[in-house]
matplotlib code that plots the C-alpha trace (Angstrom):
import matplotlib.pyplot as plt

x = [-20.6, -22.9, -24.3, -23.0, -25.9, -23.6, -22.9, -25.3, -23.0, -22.0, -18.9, -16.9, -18.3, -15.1, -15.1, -15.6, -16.6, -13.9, -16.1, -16.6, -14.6, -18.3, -17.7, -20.1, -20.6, -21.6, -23.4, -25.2, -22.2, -20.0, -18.5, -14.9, -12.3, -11.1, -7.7, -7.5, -10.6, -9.5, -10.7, -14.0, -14.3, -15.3, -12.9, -9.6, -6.2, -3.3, -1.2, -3.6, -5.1, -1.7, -0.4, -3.2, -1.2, 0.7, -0.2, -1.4, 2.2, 3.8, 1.1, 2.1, 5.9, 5.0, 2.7, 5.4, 8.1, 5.7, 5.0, 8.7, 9.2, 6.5, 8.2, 12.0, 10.4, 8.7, 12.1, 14.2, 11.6, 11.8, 15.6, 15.3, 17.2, 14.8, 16.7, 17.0, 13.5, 12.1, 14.5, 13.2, 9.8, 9.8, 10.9, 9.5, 6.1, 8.2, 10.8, 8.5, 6.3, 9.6, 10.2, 6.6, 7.0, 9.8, 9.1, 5.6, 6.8, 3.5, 5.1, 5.1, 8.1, 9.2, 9.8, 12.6, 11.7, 7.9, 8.9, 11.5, 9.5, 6.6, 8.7, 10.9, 8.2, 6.3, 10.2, 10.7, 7.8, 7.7, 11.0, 9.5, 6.5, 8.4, 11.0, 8.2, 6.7, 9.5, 10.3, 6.8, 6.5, 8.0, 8.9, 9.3, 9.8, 6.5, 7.3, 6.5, 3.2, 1.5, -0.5, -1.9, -1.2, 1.3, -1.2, -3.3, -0.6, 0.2, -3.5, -4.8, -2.8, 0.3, -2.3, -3.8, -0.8, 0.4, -2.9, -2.4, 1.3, 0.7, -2.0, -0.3, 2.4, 0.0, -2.3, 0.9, 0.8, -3.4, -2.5, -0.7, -3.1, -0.7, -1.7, -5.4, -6.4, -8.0, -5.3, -2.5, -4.1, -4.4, -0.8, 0.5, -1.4, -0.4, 3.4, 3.6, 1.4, 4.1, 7.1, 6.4, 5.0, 8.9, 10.2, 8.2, 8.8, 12.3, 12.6, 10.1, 12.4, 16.0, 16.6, 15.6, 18.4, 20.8, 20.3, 22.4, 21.0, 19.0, 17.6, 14.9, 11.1, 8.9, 9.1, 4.9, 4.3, 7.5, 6.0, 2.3, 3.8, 6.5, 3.6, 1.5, 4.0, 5.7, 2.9, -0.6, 0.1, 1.8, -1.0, -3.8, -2.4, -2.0, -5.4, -6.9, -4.5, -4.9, -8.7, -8.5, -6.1, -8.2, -11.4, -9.1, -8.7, -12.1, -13.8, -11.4, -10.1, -13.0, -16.0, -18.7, -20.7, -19.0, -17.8, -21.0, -19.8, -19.0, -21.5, -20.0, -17.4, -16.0, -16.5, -12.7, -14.0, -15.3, -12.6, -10.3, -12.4, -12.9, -9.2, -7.9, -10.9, -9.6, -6.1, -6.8, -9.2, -6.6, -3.7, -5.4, -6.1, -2.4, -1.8, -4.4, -5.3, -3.0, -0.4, -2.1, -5.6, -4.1, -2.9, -6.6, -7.9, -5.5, -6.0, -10.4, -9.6, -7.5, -9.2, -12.3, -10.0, -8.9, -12.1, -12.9, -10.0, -10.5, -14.1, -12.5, -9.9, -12.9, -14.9, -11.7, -10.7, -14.6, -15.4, -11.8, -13.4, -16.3, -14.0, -11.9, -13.1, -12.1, -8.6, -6.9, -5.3, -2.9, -1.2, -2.8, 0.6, -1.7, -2.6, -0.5, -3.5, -4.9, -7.2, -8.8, -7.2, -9.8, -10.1, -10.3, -9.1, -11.4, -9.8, -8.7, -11.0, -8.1, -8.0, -5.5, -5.8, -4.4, -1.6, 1.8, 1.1, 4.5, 5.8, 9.0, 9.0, 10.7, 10.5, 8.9, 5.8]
y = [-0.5, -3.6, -5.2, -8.1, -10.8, -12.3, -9.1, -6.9, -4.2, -2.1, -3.0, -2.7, -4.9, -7.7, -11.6, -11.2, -8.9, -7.1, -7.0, -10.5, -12.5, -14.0, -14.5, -12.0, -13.7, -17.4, -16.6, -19.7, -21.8, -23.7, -21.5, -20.7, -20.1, -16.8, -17.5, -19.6, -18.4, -21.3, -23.8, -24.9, -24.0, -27.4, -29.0, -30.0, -28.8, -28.8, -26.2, -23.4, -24.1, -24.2, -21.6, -19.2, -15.9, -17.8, -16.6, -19.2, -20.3, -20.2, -22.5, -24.6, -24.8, -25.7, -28.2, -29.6, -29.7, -31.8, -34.1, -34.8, -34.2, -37.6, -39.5, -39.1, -40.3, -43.4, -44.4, -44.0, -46.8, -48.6, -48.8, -50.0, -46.3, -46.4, -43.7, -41.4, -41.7, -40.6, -37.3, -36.5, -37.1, -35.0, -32.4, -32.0, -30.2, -27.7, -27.1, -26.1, -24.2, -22.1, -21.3, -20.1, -17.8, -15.9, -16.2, -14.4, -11.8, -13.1, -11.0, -8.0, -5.4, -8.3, -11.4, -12.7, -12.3, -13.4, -16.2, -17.5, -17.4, -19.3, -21.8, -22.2, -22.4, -25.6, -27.1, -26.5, -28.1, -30.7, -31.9, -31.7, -33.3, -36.2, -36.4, -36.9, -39.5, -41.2, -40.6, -41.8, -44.9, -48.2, -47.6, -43.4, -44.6, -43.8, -46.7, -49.4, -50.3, -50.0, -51.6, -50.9, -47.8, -47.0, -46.9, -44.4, -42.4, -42.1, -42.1, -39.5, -37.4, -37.0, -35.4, -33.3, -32.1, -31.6, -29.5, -27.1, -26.9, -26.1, -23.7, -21.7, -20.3, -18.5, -17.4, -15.1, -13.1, -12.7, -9.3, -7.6, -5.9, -5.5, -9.0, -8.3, -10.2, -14.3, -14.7, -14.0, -16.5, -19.0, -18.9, -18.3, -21.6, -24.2, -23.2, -23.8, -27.0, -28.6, -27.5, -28.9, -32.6, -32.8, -31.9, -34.9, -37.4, -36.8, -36.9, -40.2, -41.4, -41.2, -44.6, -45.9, -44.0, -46.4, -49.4, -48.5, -47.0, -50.7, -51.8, -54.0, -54.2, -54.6, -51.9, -51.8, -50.8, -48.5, -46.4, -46.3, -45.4, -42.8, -41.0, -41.1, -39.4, -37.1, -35.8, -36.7, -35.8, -32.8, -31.6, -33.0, -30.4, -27.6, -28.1, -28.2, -25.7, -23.4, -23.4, -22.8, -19.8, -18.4, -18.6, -16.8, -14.1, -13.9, -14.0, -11.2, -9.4, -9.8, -7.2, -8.0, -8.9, -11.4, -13.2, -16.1, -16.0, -19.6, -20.3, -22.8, -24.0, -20.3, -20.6, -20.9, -23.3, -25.5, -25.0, -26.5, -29.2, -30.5, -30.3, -31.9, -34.6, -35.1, -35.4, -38.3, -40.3, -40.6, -41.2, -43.9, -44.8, -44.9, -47.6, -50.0, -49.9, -51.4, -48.7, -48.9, -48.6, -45.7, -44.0, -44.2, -43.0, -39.9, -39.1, -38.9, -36.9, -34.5, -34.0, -33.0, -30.4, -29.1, -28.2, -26.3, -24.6, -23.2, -22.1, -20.1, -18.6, -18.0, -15.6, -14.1, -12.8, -12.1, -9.7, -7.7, -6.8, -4.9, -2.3, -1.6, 1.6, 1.1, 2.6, 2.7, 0.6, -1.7, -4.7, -8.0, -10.1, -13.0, -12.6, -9.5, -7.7, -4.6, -4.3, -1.5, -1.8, -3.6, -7.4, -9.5, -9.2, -8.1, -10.3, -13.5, -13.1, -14.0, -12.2, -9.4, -9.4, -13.3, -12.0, -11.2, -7.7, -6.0, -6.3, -3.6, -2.4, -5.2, -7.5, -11.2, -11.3]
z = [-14.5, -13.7, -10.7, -9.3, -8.8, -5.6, -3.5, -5.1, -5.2, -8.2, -9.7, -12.9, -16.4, -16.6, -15.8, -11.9, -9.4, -7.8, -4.3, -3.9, -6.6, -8.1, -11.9, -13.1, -16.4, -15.0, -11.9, -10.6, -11.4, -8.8, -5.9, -6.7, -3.8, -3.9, -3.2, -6.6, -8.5, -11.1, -8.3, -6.8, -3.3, -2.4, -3.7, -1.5, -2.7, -0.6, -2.3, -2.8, 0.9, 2.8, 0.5, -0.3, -1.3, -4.3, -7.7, -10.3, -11.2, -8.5, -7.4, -10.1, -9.5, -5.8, -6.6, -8.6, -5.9, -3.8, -5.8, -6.9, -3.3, -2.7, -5.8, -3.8, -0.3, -2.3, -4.4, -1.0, 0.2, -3.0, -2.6, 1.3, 2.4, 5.1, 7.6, 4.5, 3.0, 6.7, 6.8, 3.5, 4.5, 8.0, 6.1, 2.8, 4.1, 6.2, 3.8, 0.8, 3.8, 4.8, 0.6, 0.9, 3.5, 2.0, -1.3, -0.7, 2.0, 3.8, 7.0, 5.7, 7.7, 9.9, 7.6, 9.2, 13.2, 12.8, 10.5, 12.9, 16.0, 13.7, 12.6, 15.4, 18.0, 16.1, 16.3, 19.5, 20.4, 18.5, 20.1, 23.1, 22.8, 20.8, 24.1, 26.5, 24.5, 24.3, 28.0, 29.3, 26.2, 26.4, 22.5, 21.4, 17.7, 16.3, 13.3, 15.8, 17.5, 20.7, 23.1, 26.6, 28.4, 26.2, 23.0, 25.5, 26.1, 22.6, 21.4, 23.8, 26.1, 23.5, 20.6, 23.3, 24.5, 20.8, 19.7, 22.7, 22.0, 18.3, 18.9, 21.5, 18.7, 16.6, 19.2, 20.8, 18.0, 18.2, 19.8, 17.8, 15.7, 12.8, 12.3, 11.7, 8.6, 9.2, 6.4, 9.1, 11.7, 9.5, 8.0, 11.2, 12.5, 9.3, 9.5, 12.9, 12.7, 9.8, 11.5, 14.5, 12.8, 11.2, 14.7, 16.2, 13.5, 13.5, 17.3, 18.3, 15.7, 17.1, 17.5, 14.6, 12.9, 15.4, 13.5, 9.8, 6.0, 5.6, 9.2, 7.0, 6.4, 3.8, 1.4, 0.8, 4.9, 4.9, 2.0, 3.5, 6.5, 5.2, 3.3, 6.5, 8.9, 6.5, 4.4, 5.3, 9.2, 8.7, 6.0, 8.4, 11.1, 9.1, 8.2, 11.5, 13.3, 10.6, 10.8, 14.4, 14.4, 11.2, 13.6, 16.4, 14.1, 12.7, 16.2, 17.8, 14.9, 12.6, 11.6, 14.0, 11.7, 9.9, 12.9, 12.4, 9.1, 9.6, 12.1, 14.9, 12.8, 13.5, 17.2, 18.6, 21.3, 18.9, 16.2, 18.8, 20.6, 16.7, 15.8, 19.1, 18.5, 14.9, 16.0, 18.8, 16.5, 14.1, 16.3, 17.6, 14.3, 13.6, 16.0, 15.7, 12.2, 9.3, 7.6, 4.3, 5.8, 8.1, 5.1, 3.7, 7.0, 6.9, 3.4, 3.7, 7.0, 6.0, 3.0, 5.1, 7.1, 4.1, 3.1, 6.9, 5.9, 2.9, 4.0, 7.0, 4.1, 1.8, 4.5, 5.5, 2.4, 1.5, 4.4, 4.1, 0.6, 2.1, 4.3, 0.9, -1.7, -5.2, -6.3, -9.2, -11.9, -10.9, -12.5, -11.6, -10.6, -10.9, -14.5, -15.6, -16.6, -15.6, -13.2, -10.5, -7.1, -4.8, -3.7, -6.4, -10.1, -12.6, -15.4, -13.5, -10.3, -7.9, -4.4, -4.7, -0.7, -0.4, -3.1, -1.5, 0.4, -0.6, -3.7, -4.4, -8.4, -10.7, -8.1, -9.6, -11.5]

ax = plt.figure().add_subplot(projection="3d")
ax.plot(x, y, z, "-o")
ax.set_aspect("equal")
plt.show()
Protein backbone atom coordinates (compact mmCIF):
# COMPACT_ATOMS: atom_id res chain seq x y z
CA UNK A 1 0.00 0.00 0.00
CA UNK A 2 1.10 3.67 -0.59
CA UNK A 3 -0.26 7.05 -0.29
CA UNK A 4 -1.47 8.90 -3.06
CA UNK A 5 0.17 12.55 -2.97
CA UNK A 6 -3.31 13.86 -4.98
CA UNK A 7 -6.14 12.50 -2.68
CA UNK A 8 -4.08 11.66 0.20
CA UNK A 9 -5.76 8.59 0.68
CA UNK A 10 -4.24 5.04 0.99
CA UNK A 11 -4.35 3.09 -1.99
CA UNK A 12 -2.73 0.14 -3.69
CA UNK A 13 1.38 0.50 -5.02
CA UNK A 14 0.50 0.34 -9.26
CA UNK A 15 0.73 3.26 -11.96
CA UNK A 16 -2.35 5.28 -10.58
CA UNK A 17 -4.44 5.68 -7.75
CA UNK A 18 -7.57 3.86 -7.79
CA UNK A 19 -9.33 6.83 -5.71
CA UNK A 20 -8.69 9.54 -7.86
CA UNK A 21 -6.96 8.35 -11.13
CA UNK A 22 -3.54 10.60 -10.19
CA UNK A 23 -0.54 8.65 -11.68
CA UNK A 24 1.12 7.72 -8.51
CA UNK A 25 4.45 7.42 -10.04
CA UNK A 26 4.64 11.06 -11.90
CA UNK A 27 2.79 13.22 -9.53
CA UNK A 28 3.33 16.93 -10.41
CA UNK A 29 2.91 16.11 -13.98
CA UNK A 30 0.07 17.34 -16.39
CA UNK A 31 -3.56 16.63 -15.10
CA UNK A 32 -4.91 13.62 -17.07
CA UNK A 33 -8.83 13.29 -17.67
CA UNK A 34 -10.04 10.44 -16.07
CA UNK A 35 -12.21 9.36 -18.62
CA UNK A 36 -9.00 8.73 -20.96
CA UNK A 37 -6.10 8.84 -18.46
CA UNK A 38 -3.88 8.68 -21.78
CA UNK A 39 -5.01 12.40 -22.37
CA UNK A 40 -4.35 15.80 -20.74
CA UNK A 41 -7.35 17.21 -19.19
CA UNK A 42 -6.81 20.43 -20.87
CA UNK A 43 -6.58 19.40 -23.88
CA UNK A 44 -9.90 19.25 -26.31
CA UNK A 45 -10.88 15.96 -27.85
CA UNK A 46 -14.08 15.32 -29.30
CA UNK A 47 -14.34 11.63 -29.13
CA UNK A 48 -13.33 10.91 -25.55
CA UNK A 49 -15.46 14.12 -24.39
CA UNK A 50 -18.73 13.21 -26.26
CA UNK A 51 -18.04 9.69 -25.66
CA UNK A 52 -16.58 9.30 -22.21
CA UNK A 53 -17.39 5.53 -21.24
CA UNK A 54 -15.40 4.17 -24.50
CA UNK A 55 -12.50 2.13 -23.70
CA UNK A 56 -9.08 3.12 -25.30
CA UNK A 57 -9.88 1.31 -28.66
CA UNK A 58 -13.01 1.72 -29.12
CA UNK A 59 -12.03 5.26 -28.87
CA UNK A 60 -9.86 4.62 -31.56
CA UNK A 61 -12.22 2.95 -33.99
CA UNK A 62 -14.66 5.88 -33.38
CA UNK A 63 -12.28 8.43 -33.87
CA UNK A 64 -11.61 6.71 -37.07
CA UNK A 65 -15.23 6.66 -38.42
CA UNK A 66 -15.29 10.46 -37.89
CA UNK A 67 -12.79 11.28 -39.54
CA UNK A 68 -13.56 9.08 -42.73
CA UNK A 69 -17.01 10.22 -41.88
CA UNK A 70 -15.36 14.28 -42.54
CA UNK A 71 -13.19 12.95 -45.66
CA UNK A 72 -16.81 11.48 -47.37
CA UNK A 73 -18.72 14.97 -46.62
CA UNK A 74 -15.48 16.88 -48.12
CA UNK A 75 -15.25 14.48 -51.50
CA UNK A 76 -19.18 14.79 -51.88
CA UNK A 77 -18.26 18.71 -51.99
CA UNK A 78 -15.32 18.07 -54.19
CA UNK A 79 -17.57 16.23 -56.67
CA UNK A 80 -20.37 19.21 -56.64
CA UNK A 81 -23.06 16.32 -54.92
CA UNK A 82 -24.04 19.13 -52.86
CA UNK A 83 -27.75 17.63 -51.62
CA UNK A 84 -25.75 14.42 -50.73
CA UNK A 85 -22.70 15.87 -48.96
CA UNK A 86 -25.33 17.85 -46.56
CA UNK A 87 -27.37 14.42 -45.58
CA UNK A 88 -24.12 12.88 -44.83
CA UNK A 89 -23.17 15.76 -42.89
CA UNK A 90 -26.54 16.27 -40.68
CA UNK A 91 -26.09 12.98 -39.81
CA UNK A 92 -22.70 11.83 -39.29
CA UNK A 93 -22.46 13.28 -35.52
CA UNK A 94 -25.81 11.58 -34.65
CA UNK A 95 -25.28 8.54 -36.29
CA UNK A 96 -21.85 7.63 -34.66
CA UNK A 97 -23.66 9.17 -31.26
CA UNK A 98 -26.59 6.53 -31.60
CA UNK A 99 -23.58 3.49 -32.27
CA UNK A 100 -22.24 4.91 -29.02
CA UNK A 101 -25.18 4.60 -27.00
CA UNK A 102 -25.75 0.95 -27.77
CA UNK A 103 -22.54 -0.15 -28.14
CA UNK A 104 -21.64 1.06 -24.46
CA UNK A 105 -25.18 0.04 -22.77
CA UNK A 106 -24.74 3.72 -21.27
CA UNK A 107 -28.59 3.13 -20.08
CA UNK A 108 -28.21 0.60 -18.16
CA UNK A 109 -31.93 -1.82 -17.74
CA UNK A 110 -33.75 0.58 -20.14
CA UNK A 111 -31.39 0.99 -23.36
CA UNK A 112 -33.93 1.07 -25.79
CA UNK A 113 -36.84 3.34 -24.14
CA UNK A 114 -34.33 6.09 -22.59
CA UNK A 115 -32.27 6.10 -25.74
CA UNK A 116 -35.33 6.68 -27.94
CA UNK A 117 -36.88 9.36 -25.93
CA UNK A 118 -33.09 11.05 -25.87
CA UNK A 119 -32.70 10.89 -29.29
CA UNK A 120 -36.11 11.29 -30.48
CA UNK A 121 -36.83 14.34 -28.31
CA UNK A 122 -33.60 16.46 -29.87
CA UNK A 123 -35.36 15.24 -33.47
CA UNK A 124 -38.43 16.29 -32.78
CA UNK A 125 -37.32 19.45 -31.86
CA UNK A 126 -35.08 20.15 -34.08
CA UNK A 127 -37.91 19.88 -36.80
CA UNK A 128 -39.67 22.10 -35.07
CA UNK A 129 -37.54 24.74 -34.41
CA UNK A 130 -36.19 24.38 -38.16
CA UNK A 131 -40.21 24.81 -39.28
CA UNK A 132 -40.64 27.97 -37.38
CA UNK A 133 -37.61 29.45 -38.76
CA UNK A 134 -38.60 28.80 -41.87
CA UNK A 135 -42.13 29.90 -41.17
CA UNK A 136 -41.13 33.36 -39.59
CA UNK A 137 -37.77 33.88 -42.25
CA UNK A 138 -38.02 35.22 -45.66
CA UNK A 139 -35.27 32.29 -46.51
CA UNK A 140 -35.53 28.85 -43.90
CA UNK A 141 -32.43 27.42 -45.84
CA UNK A 142 -29.78 28.03 -43.44
CA UNK A 143 -27.06 27.90 -46.65
CA UNK A 144 -28.13 31.33 -47.65
CA UNK A 145 -27.67 34.65 -45.82
CA UNK A 146 -29.52 37.08 -43.89
CA UNK A 147 -30.14 40.58 -43.31
CA UNK A 148 -32.48 42.68 -41.15
CA UNK A 149 -35.04 41.30 -39.02
CA UNK A 150 -34.68 38.13 -40.46
CA UNK A 151 -30.72 37.87 -39.36
CA UNK A 152 -32.31 38.78 -35.67
CA UNK A 153 -34.64 36.29 -35.84
CA UNK A 154 -32.25 33.83 -36.83
CA UNK A 155 -29.32 35.32 -34.69
CA UNK A 156 -31.24 35.62 -31.49
CA UNK A 157 -34.62 34.39 -30.75
CA UNK A 158 -34.15 30.96 -32.98
CA UNK A 159 -30.78 29.95 -30.73
CA UNK A 160 -32.70 30.84 -27.59
CA UNK A 161 -35.50 28.94 -28.44
CA UNK A 162 -33.20 26.10 -29.55
CA UNK A 163 -31.01 26.07 -26.09
CA UNK A 164 -34.33 25.79 -24.10
CA UNK A 165 -35.66 23.13 -26.47
CA UNK A 166 -32.46 21.15 -26.22
CA UNK A 167 -32.08 21.46 -22.61
CA UNK A 168 -35.59 20.56 -21.64
CA UNK A 169 -34.93 16.63 -22.93
CA UNK A 170 -32.38 15.75 -20.50
CA UNK A 171 -33.62 17.79 -17.67
CA UNK A 172 -37.11 15.28 -17.76
CA UNK A 173 -35.18 12.67 -16.74
CA UNK A 174 -33.26 14.87 -13.73
CA UNK A 175 -35.88 13.00 -11.43
CA UNK A 176 -35.43 9.82 -11.73
CA UNK A 177 -32.83 9.12 -9.34
CA UNK A 178 -31.74 5.97 -11.19
CA UNK A 179 -30.03 8.45 -13.18
CA UNK A 180 -27.81 9.90 -10.40
CA UNK A 181 -24.32 10.05 -11.74
CA UNK A 182 -23.09 13.80 -13.67
CA UNK A 183 -22.06 11.09 -16.25
CA UNK A 184 -25.85 10.53 -17.00
CA UNK A 185 -26.67 14.34 -17.24
CA UNK A 186 -24.14 14.97 -19.38
CA UNK A 187 -24.73 12.05 -21.94
CA UNK A 188 -28.19 12.63 -21.69
CA UNK A 189 -27.51 16.48 -22.66
CA UNK A 190 -24.87 15.85 -25.83
CA UNK A 191 -27.14 13.18 -27.57
CA UNK A 192 -29.93 15.20 -27.48
CA UNK A 193 -27.98 18.40 -28.36
CA UNK A 194 -26.53 16.38 -31.85
CA UNK A 195 -29.73 14.85 -32.67
CA UNK A 196 -31.53 17.69 -32.70
CA UNK A 197 -28.62 20.01 -34.82
CA UNK A 198 -29.19 17.00 -37.81
CA UNK A 199 -32.94 17.49 -37.34
CA UNK A 200 -32.49 21.34 -37.96
CA UNK A 201 -30.05 21.18 -40.74
CA UNK A 202 -31.96 18.83 -42.47
CA UNK A 203 -35.19 20.68 -42.11
CA UNK A 204 -34.04 24.69 -42.71
CA UNK A 205 -32.81 22.91 -45.56
CA UNK A 206 -35.78 21.41 -47.46
CA UNK A 207 -35.68 23.40 -50.30
CA UNK A 208 -32.50 23.30 -51.14
CA UNK A 209 -32.92 19.67 -51.89
CA UNK A 210 -35.69 21.01 -54.73
CA UNK A 211 -33.19 22.27 -57.01
CA UNK A 212 -31.33 18.62 -58.39
CA UNK A 213 -27.81 16.47 -57.09
CA UNK A 214 -25.70 19.76 -58.62
CA UNK A 215 -27.72 23.09 -57.84
CA UNK A 216 -24.04 24.93 -58.17
CA UNK A 217 -21.53 26.87 -56.00
CA UNK A 218 -18.14 27.11 -55.39
CA UNK A 219 -16.82 24.02 -54.01
CA UNK A 220 -14.28 26.00 -51.30
CA UNK A 221 -17.58 27.85 -49.41
CA UNK A 222 -19.72 24.58 -49.75
CA UNK A 223 -16.98 22.62 -47.80
CA UNK A 224 -16.39 25.43 -45.06
CA UNK A 225 -19.90 25.53 -44.75
CA UNK A 226 -20.79 21.68 -44.80
CA UNK A 227 -18.06 21.19 -41.97
CA UNK A 228 -19.62 24.11 -40.08
CA UNK A 229 -23.31 22.82 -40.04
CA UNK A 230 -22.71 19.16 -39.90
CA UNK A 231 -19.82 18.85 -37.51
CA UNK A 232 -18.64 21.91 -35.70
CA UNK A 233 -22.41 22.94 -34.70
CA UNK A 234 -23.47 19.81 -33.77
CA UNK A 235 -20.09 19.19 -31.53
CA UNK A 236 -20.40 22.98 -30.30
CA UNK A 237 -23.94 21.91 -28.76
CA UNK A 238 -23.05 18.82 -27.35
CA UNK A 239 -20.50 20.63 -25.70
CA UNK A 240 -22.45 23.27 -24.17
CA UNK A 241 -25.78 21.23 -23.52
CA UNK A 242 -23.76 18.62 -22.12
CA UNK A 243 -22.05 20.83 -19.61
CA UNK A 244 -25.31 22.27 -18.64
CA UNK A 245 -27.15 18.91 -17.94
CA UNK A 246 -23.75 17.61 -16.16
CA UNK A 247 -24.09 20.80 -13.75
CA UNK A 248 -27.97 19.86 -13.36
CA UNK A 249 -26.87 16.72 -12.07
CA UNK A 250 -24.03 17.72 -10.04
CA UNK A 251 -26.07 20.66 -8.30
CA UNK A 252 -29.20 18.29 -7.50
CA UNK A 253 -27.82 14.91 -7.57
CA UNK A 254 -24.41 15.59 -6.44
CA UNK A 255 -22.63 15.12 -2.79
CA UNK A 256 -23.06 18.48 -1.15
CA UNK A 257 -19.94 19.00 -0.94
CA UNK A 258 -18.76 18.72 -4.28
CA UNK A 259 -21.44 20.64 -5.81
CA UNK A 260 -18.80 24.06 -5.97
CA UNK A 261 -16.68 21.68 -7.33
CA UNK A 262 -16.66 23.70 -10.39
CA UNK A 263 -17.32 26.91 -8.76
CA UNK A 264 -19.83 29.05 -11.05
CA UNK A 265 -19.15 27.24 -14.03
CA UNK A 266 -21.25 24.48 -12.05
CA UNK A 267 -24.05 26.88 -11.31
CA UNK A 268 -27.06 25.62 -13.69
CA UNK A 269 -28.18 29.28 -14.02
CA UNK A 270 -24.99 30.18 -15.30
CA UNK A 271 -24.22 26.96 -17.18
CA UNK A 272 -27.27 27.90 -19.28
CA UNK A 273 -27.03 31.71 -19.60
CA UNK A 274 -23.24 30.84 -20.95
CA UNK A 275 -24.42 28.21 -23.37
CA UNK A 276 -27.50 30.18 -24.80
CA UNK A 277 -24.82 33.26 -24.97
CA UNK A 278 -22.41 30.93 -26.86
CA UNK A 279 -25.01 29.75 -29.13
CA UNK A 280 -26.31 33.47 -30.28
CA UNK A 281 -22.80 34.86 -30.67
CA UNK A 282 -22.03 32.32 -32.98
CA UNK A 283 -25.15 32.18 -34.89
CA UNK A 284 -24.77 35.55 -35.49
CA UNK A 285 -21.49 34.86 -36.42
CA UNK A 286 -22.75 32.39 -39.02
CA UNK A 287 -24.44 35.02 -40.90
CA UNK A 288 -22.37 37.92 -41.11
CA UNK A 289 -19.02 36.54 -41.07
CA UNK A 290 -17.47 34.69 -44.19
CA UNK A 291 -17.95 30.55 -44.26
CA UNK A 292 -14.27 29.94 -43.95
CA UNK A 293 -13.86 32.61 -41.11
CA UNK A 294 -17.17 31.09 -39.53
CA UNK A 295 -15.61 27.74 -39.71
CA UNK A 296 -12.56 29.23 -37.69
CA UNK A 297 -14.90 30.95 -35.28
CA UNK A 298 -16.77 27.52 -34.62
CA UNK A 299 -13.70 25.53 -34.39
CA UNK A 300 -11.78 28.02 -31.34
CA UNK A 301 -15.43 28.03 -29.71
CA UNK A 302 -16.20 24.77 -29.50
CA UNK A 303 -12.95 23.91 -28.67
CA UNK A 304 -13.32 26.13 -25.50
CA UNK A 305 -16.75 24.17 -24.70
CA UNK A 306 -15.12 21.13 -24.98
CA UNK A 307 -12.85 21.91 -22.45
CA UNK A 308 -15.99 23.08 -19.83
CA UNK A 309 -17.05 19.84 -20.62
CA UNK A 310 -14.60 17.72 -19.82
CA UNK A 311 -13.96 19.58 -16.47
CA UNK A 312 -17.65 18.98 -15.45
CA UNK A 313 -16.92 15.06 -16.60
CA UNK A 314 -13.60 15.25 -14.66
CA UNK A 315 -15.44 16.18 -11.06
CA UNK A 316 -18.20 13.91 -11.81
CA UNK A 317 -16.36 10.93 -12.12
CA UNK A 318 -13.78 12.22 -9.24
CA UNK A 319 -16.42 12.69 -6.43
CA UNK A 320 -18.38 9.12 -7.32
CA UNK A 321 -14.82 7.74 -6.28
CA UNK A 322 -15.08 8.92 -2.77
CA UNK A 323 -18.61 7.07 -1.88
CA UNK A 324 -17.06 3.68 -3.40
CA UNK A 325 -15.02 0.98 -0.76
CA UNK A 326 -12.42 -1.05 -2.45
CA UNK A 327 -13.60 -4.60 -3.78
CA UNK A 328 -12.09 -7.16 -5.40
CA UNK A 329 -10.23 -8.11 -8.49
CA UNK A 330 -11.68 -7.50 -11.53
CA UNK A 331 -10.60 -7.36 -15.24
CA UNK A 332 -9.84 -3.88 -16.42
CA UNK A 333 -11.91 -3.99 -20.00
CA UNK A 334 -9.85 -0.94 -20.72
CA UNK A 335 -6.46 -2.57 -20.51
CA UNK A 336 -7.32 -6.29 -19.73
CA UNK A 337 -5.32 -6.24 -16.72
CA UNK A 338 -6.20 -6.92 -13.30
CA UNK A 339 -7.06 -4.56 -11.16
CA UNK A 340 -9.10 -4.03 -7.50
CA UNK A 341 -12.71 -3.03 -8.14
CA UNK A 342 -12.89 0.87 -7.35
CA UNK A 343 -12.81 4.04 -9.73
CA UNK A 344 -10.01 3.99 -11.68
CA UNK A 345 -7.61 1.31 -12.91
CA UNK A 346 -4.61 0.53 -11.16
CA UNK A 347 -2.53 -0.38 -14.31
CA UNK A 348 -3.96 2.03 -17.07
CA UNK A 349 -5.61 4.71 -14.69
CA UNK A 350 -8.88 4.91 -16.66
CA UNK A 351 -12.24 5.46 -14.76
CA UNK A 352 -13.87 2.14 -14.35
CA UNK A 353 -17.04 4.37 -13.34
CA UNK A 354 -17.13 6.17 -17.13
CA UNK A 355 -16.64 2.38 -18.51
CA UNK A 356 -19.82 0.77 -19.82
CA UNK A 357 -21.87 -0.08 -16.33
CA UNK A 358 -23.12 -3.61 -17.48
CA UNK A 359 -21.09 -5.83 -19.20
CA UNK A 360 -22.69 -9.70 -19.40
CA UNK A 361 -19.66 -12.59 -19.27
CA UNK A 362 -18.03 -12.93 -22.87
CA UNK A 363 -19.57 -9.97 -23.91
CA UNK A 364 -16.66 -7.53 -25.95
CA UNK A 365 -13.56 -6.65 -24.41
Amino acid sequence: MTICPSCGQQVPEGNFCIRCGARLTEFGHHRRFTAAPHERLWRPRVVSSLFPQLPRASMQSFRAALLLGIGLVVVLAILKLFPVALVAAAILVPALTVLYLVDVDVYEDEPVLVMVFTIAWGVVAGIAVGALTRAVSSSGDVLTGSTGSTAVVRGLWIPLLSTAAMILGPLVLLPYRKFNDVLDGATFGAATAVSFAGALLLTQSIDFFSNGLHPGGAIGQWVARLLELGVAVPVLYAALIGGSAGAFWLRFRAPARDRKALGVLGLPAVTLVVAAAVIVGTSFGQIYLSDWAALAMYAVVTAAALLWLRQVLHVGLQEEAAEIETGPDIVCANCGATTPRHSFCLNCGVSLLALPKRRERGERA
